[in-house]
Backbone as a chain_set.jsonl record, in Angstrom:
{"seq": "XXXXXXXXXXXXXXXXXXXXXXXXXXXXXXXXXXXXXXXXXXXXXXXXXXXXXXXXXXXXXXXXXXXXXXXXXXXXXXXXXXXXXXXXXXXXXXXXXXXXXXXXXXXXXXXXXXXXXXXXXXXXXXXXXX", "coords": {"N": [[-47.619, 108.225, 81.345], [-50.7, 108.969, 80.221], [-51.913, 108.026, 77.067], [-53.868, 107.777, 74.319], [-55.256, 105.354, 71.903], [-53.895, 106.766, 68.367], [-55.751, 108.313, 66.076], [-55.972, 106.848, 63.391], [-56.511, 107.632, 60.237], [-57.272, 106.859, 57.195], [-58.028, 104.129, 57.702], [-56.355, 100.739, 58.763], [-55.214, 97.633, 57.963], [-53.086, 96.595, 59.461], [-52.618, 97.877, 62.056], [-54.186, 97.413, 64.92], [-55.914, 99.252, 67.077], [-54.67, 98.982, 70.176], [-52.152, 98.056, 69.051], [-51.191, 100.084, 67.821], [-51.408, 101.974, 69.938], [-49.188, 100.903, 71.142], [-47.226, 101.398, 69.792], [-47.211, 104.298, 69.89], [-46.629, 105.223, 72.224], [-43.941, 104.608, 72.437], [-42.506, 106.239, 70.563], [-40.452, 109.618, 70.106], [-41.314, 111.753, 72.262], [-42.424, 114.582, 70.725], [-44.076, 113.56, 68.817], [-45.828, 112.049, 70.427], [-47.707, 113.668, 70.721], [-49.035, 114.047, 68.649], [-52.577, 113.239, 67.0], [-53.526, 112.169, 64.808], [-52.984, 110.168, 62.475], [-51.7, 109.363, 59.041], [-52.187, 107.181, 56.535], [-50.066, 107.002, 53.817], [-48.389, 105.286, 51.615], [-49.556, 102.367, 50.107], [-49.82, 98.958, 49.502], [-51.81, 97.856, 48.582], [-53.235, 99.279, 47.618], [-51.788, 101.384, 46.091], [-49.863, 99.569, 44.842], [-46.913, 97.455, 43.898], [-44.57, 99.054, 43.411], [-41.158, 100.489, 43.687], [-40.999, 102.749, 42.819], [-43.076, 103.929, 43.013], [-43.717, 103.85, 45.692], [-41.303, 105.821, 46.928], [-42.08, 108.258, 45.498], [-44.577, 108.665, 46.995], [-43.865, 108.72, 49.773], [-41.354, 110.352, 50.077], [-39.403, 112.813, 51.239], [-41.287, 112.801, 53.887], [-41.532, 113.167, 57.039], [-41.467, 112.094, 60.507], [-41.855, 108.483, 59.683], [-43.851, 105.814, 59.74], [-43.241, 102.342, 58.785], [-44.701, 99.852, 57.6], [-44.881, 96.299, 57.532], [-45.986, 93.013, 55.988], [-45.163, 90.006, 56.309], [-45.506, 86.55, 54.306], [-46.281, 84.628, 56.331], [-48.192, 86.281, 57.612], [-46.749, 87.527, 60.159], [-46.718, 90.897, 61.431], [-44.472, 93.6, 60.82], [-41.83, 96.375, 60.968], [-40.745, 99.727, 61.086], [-39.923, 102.503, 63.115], [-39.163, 105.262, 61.01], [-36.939, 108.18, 61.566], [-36.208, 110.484, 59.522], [-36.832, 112.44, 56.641], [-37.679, 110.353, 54.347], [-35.849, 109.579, 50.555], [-33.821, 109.209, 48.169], [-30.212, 107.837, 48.322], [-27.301, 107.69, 48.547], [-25.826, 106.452, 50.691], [-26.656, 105.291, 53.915], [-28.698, 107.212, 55.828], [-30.739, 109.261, 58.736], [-31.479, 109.066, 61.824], [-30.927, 108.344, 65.608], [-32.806, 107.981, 66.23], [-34.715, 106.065, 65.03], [-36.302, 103.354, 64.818], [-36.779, 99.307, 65.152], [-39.63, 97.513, 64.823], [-41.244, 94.433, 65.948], [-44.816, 93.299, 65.57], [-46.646, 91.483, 64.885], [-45.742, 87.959, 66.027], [-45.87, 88.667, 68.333], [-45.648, 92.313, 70.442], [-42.525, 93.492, 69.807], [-39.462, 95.728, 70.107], [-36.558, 97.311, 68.637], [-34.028, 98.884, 70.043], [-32.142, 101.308, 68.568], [-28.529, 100.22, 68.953], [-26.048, 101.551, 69.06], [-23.993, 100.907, 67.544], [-23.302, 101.007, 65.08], [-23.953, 103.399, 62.106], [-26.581, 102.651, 60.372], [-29.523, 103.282, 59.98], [-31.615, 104.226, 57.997], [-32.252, 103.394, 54.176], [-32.374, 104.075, 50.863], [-32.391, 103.68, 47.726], [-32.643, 104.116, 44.095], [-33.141, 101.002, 41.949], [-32.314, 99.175, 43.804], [-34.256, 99.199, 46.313], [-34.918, 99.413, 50.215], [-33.905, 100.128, 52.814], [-34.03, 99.366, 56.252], [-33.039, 99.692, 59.965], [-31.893, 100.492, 62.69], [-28.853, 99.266, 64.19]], "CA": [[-48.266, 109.116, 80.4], [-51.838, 108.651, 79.481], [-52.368, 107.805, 75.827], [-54.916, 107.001, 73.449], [-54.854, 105.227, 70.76], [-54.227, 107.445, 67.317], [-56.828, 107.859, 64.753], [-55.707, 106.187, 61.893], [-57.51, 108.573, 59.401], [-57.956, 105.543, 56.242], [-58.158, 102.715, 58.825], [-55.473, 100.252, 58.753], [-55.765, 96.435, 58.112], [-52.605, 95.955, 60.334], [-52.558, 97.966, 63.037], [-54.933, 97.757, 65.889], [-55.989, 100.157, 68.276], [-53.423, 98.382, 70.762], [-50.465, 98.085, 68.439], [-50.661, 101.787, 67.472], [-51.015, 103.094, 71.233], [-47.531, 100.562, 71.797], [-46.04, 102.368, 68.863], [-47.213, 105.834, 69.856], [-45.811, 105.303, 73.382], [-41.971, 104.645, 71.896], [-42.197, 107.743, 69.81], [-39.822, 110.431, 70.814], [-41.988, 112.768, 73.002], [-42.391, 115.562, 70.405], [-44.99, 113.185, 67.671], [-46.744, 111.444, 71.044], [-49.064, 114.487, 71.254], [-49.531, 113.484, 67.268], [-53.615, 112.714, 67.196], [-53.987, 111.622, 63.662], [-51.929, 109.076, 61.436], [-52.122, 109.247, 57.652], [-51.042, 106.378, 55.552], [-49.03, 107.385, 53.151], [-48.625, 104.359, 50.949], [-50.63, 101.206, 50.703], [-49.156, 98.119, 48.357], [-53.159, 97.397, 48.555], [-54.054, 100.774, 46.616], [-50.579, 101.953, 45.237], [-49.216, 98.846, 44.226], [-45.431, 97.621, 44.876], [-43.745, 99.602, 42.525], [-40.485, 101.343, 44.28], [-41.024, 104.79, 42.751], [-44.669, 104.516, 43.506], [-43.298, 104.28, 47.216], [-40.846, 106.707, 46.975], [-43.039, 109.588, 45.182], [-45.755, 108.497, 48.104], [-43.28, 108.941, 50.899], [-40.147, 111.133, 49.888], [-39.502, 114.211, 51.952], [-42.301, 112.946, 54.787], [-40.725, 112.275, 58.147], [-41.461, 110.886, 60.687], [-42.775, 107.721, 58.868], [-43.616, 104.473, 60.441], [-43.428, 101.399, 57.859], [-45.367, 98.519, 57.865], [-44.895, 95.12, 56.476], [-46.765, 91.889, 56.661], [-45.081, 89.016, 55.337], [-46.796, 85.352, 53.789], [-46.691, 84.007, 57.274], [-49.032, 86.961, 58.625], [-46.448, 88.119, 60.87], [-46.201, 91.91, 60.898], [-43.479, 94.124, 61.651], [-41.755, 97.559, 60.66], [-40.028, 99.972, 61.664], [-40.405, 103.933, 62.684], [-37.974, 106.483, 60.283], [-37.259, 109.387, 61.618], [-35.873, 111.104, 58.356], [-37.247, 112.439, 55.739], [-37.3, 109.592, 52.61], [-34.926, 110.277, 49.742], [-32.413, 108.109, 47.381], [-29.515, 107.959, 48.959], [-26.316, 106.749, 48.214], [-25.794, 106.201, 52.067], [-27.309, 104.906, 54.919], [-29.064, 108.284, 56.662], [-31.525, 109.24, 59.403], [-30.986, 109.065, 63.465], [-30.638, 107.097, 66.353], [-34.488, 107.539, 67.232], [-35.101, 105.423, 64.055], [-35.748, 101.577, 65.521], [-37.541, 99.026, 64.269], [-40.628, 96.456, 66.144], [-42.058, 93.272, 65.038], [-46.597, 93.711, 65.9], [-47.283, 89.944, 65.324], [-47.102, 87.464, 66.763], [-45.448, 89.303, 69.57], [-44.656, 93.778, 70.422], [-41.071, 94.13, 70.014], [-39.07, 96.8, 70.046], [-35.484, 97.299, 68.481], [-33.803, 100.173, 69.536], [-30.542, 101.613, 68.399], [-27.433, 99.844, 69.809], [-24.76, 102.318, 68.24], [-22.95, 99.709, 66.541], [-23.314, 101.892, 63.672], [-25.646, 104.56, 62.037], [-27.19, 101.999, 59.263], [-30.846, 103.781, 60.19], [-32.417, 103.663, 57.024], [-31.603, 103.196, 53.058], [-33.218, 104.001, 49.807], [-31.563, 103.362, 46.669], [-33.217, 103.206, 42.855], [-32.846, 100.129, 41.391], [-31.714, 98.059, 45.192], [-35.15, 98.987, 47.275], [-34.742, 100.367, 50.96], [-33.222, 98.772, 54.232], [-33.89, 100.179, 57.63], [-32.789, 99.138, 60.855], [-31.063, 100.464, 63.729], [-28.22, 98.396, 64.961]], "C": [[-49.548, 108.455, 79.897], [-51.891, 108.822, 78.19], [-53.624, 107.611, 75.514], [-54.851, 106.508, 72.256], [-54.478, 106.133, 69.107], [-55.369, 107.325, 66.682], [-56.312, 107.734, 63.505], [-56.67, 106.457, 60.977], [-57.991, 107.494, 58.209], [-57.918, 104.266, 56.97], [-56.868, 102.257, 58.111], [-55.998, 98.815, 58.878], [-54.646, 95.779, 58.875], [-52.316, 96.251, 61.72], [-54.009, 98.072, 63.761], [-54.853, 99.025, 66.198], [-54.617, 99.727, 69.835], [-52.09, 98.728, 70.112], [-50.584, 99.673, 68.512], [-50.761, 102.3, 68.647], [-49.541, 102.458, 71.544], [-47.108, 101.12, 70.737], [-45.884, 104.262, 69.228], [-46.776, 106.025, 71.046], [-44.492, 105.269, 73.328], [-42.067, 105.716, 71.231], [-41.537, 108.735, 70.533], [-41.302, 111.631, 70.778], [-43.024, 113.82, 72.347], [-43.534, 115.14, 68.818], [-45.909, 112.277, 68.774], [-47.974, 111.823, 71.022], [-49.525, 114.441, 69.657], [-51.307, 112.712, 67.221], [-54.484, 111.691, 65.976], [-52.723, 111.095, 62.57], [-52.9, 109.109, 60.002], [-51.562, 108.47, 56.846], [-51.247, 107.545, 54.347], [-48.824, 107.154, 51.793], [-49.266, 103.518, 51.127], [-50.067, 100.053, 49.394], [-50.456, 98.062, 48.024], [-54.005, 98.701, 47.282], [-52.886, 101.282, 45.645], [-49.743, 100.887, 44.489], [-47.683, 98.636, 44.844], [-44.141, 97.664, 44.278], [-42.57, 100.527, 43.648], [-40.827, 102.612, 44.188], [-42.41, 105.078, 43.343], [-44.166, 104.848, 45.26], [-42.825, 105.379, 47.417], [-41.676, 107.999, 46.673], [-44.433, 109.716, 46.521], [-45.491, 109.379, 49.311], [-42.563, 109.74, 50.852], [-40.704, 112.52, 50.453], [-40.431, 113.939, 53.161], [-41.228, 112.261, 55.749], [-41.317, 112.857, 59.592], [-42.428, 109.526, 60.014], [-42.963, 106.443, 59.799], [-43.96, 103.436, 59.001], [-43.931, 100.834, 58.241], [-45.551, 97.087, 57.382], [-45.446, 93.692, 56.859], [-46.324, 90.87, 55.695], [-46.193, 87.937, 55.162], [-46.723, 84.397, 54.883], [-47.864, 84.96, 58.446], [-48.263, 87.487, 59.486], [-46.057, 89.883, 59.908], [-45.169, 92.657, 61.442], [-43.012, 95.438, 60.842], [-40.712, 98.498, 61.0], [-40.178, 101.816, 61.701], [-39.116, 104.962, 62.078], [-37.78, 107.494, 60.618], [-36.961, 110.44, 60.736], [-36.613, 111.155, 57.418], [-36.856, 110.997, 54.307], [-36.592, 110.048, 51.447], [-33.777, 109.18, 49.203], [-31.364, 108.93, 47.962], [-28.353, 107.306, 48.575], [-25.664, 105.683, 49.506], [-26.393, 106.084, 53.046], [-27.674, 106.729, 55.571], [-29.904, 108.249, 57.833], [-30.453, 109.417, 60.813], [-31.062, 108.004, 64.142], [-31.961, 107.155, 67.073], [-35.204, 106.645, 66.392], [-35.289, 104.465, 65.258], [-36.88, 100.997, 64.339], [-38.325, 97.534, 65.152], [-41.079, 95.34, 64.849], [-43.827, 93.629, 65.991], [-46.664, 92.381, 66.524], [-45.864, 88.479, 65.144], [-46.859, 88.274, 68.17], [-44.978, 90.858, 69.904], [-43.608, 93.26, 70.643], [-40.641, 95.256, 69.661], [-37.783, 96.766, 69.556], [-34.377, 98.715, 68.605], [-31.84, 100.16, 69.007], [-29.351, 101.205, 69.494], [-26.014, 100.798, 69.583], [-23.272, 101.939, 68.172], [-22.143, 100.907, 65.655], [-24.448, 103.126, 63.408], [-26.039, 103.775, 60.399], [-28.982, 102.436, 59.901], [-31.623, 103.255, 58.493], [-31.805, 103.997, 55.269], [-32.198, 103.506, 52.195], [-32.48, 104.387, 48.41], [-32.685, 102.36, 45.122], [-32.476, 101.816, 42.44], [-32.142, 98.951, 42.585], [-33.216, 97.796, 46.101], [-34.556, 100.004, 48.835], [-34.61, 99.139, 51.596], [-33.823, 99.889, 55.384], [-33.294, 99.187, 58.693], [-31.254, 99.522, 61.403], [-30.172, 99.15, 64.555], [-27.286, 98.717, 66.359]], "O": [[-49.466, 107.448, 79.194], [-51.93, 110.025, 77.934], [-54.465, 107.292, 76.355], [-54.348, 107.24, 71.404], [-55.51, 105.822, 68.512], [-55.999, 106.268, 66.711], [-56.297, 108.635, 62.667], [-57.622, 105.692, 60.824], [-59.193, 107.235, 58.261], [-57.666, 103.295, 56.256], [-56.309, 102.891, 57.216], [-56.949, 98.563, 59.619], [-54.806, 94.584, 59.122], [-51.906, 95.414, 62.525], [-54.903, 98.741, 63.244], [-54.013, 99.827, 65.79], [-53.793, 100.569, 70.192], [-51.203, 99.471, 70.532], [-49.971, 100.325, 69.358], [-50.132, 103.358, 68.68], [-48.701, 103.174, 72.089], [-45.989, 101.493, 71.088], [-45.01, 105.096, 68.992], [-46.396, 107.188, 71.182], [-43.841, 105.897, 74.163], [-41.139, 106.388, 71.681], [-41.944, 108.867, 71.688], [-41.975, 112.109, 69.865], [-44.104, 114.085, 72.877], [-43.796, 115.972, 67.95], [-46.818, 111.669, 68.21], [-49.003, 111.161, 71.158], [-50.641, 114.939, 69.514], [-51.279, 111.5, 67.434], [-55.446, 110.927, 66.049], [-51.79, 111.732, 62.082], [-54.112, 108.976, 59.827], [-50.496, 108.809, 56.332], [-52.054, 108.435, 54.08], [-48.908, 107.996, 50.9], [-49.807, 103.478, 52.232], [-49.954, 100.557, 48.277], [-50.51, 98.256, 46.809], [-54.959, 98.754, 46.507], [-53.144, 101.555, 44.473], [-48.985, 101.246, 43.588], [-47.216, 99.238, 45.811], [-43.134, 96.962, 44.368], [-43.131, 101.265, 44.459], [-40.954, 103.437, 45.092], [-42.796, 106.079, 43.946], [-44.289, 105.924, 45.845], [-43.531, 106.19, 48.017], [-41.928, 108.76, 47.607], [-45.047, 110.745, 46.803], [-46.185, 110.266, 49.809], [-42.827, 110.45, 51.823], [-41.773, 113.114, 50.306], [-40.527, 115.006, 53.767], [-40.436, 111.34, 55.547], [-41.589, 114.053, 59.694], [-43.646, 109.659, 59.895], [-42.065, 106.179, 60.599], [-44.866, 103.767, 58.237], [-43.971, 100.902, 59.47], [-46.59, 96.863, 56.761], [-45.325, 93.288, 58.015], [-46.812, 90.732, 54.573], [-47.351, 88.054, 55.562], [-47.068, 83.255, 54.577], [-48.256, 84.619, 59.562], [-48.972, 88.321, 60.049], [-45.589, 90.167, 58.806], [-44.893, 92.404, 62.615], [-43.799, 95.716, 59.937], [-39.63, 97.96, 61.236], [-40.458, 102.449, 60.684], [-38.208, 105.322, 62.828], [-38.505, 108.264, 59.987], [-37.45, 111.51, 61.1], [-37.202, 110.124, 57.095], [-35.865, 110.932, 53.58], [-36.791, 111.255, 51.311], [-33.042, 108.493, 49.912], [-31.368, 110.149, 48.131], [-28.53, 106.141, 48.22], [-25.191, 104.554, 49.373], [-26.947, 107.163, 53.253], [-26.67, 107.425, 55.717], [-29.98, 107.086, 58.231], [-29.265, 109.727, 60.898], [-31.22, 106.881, 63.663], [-32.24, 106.612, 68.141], [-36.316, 106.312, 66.801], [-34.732, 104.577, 66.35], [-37.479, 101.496, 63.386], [-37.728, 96.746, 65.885], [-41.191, 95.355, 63.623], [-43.782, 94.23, 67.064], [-46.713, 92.015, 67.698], [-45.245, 88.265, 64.101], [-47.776, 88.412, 68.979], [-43.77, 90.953, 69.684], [-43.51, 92.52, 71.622], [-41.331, 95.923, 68.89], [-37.351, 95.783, 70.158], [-33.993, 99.403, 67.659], [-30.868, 99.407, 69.084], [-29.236, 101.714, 70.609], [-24.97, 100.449, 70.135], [-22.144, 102.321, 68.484], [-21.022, 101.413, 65.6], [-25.353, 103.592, 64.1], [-25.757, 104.378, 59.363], [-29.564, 101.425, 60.293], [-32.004, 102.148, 58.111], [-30.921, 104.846, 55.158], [-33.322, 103.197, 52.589], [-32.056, 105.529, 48.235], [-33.139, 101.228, 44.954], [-31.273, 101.661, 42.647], [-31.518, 97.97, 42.181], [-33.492, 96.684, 46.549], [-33.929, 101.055, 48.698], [-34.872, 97.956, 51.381], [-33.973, 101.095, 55.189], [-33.07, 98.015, 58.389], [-30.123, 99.221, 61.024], [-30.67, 98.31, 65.304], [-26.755, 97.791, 66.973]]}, "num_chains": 1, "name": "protein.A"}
């Protein structure tokens, strides 16, 4: 399948042009033909308040996260569920979740379980397909 990279409509200070065509190539089929990415949140503009996240994100799905810890590596993971406090793990088994830097990975669903993704006031959020 020929790709191109997305247009990342407010630029992005972690994804490339690269990373985001290897993320938009794992996408189930039906968000590949997707031409424009909109962050969402930004800790850089919104701060890294939970609710600020949540009110950012809640109800938007598919989401891809993005996180860059204090060694520079980044990594993430794509949601396919809408966002939403939860008392229980929700979402699907097209959720996964990649590390960018220093190396693409990919994690997909092993169906261990359905721990997809988490969001809970006062705990934060988990994702990750196992």
């Amino acid at each position: 399948e020929d790709l191109d990279p997305p247009v990342l409509v407010q630029g992005s200070r972690l994804l490339t042009p690269d990373t985001s065509l290897e993320l938009r190539r794992l996408l189930p089929s039906r968000y590949r033909v997707v031409d424009e990415w909109r962050r969402l949140h930004s800790t850089d503009v919104d701060g890294v308040s939970f609710t600020a996240f949540l009110s950012n994100v809640e109800w938007h799905a598919p989401t891809i996260l993005l996180i860059q810890d204090e060694r520079r590596r980044v990594f993430g993971a794509y949601c396919s569920a809408p966002w939403e406090c939860h008392p229980s793990f929700f979402g699907t088994g097209e959720s996964f979740v990649f590390a960018l830097e220093p190396e693409f990975r990919a994690y997909r669903w092993s169906r261990r379980n359905d721990h997809f993704m988490l969001a809970r006031k006062g705990e934060g959020i988990a994702v990750g397909p196992c």
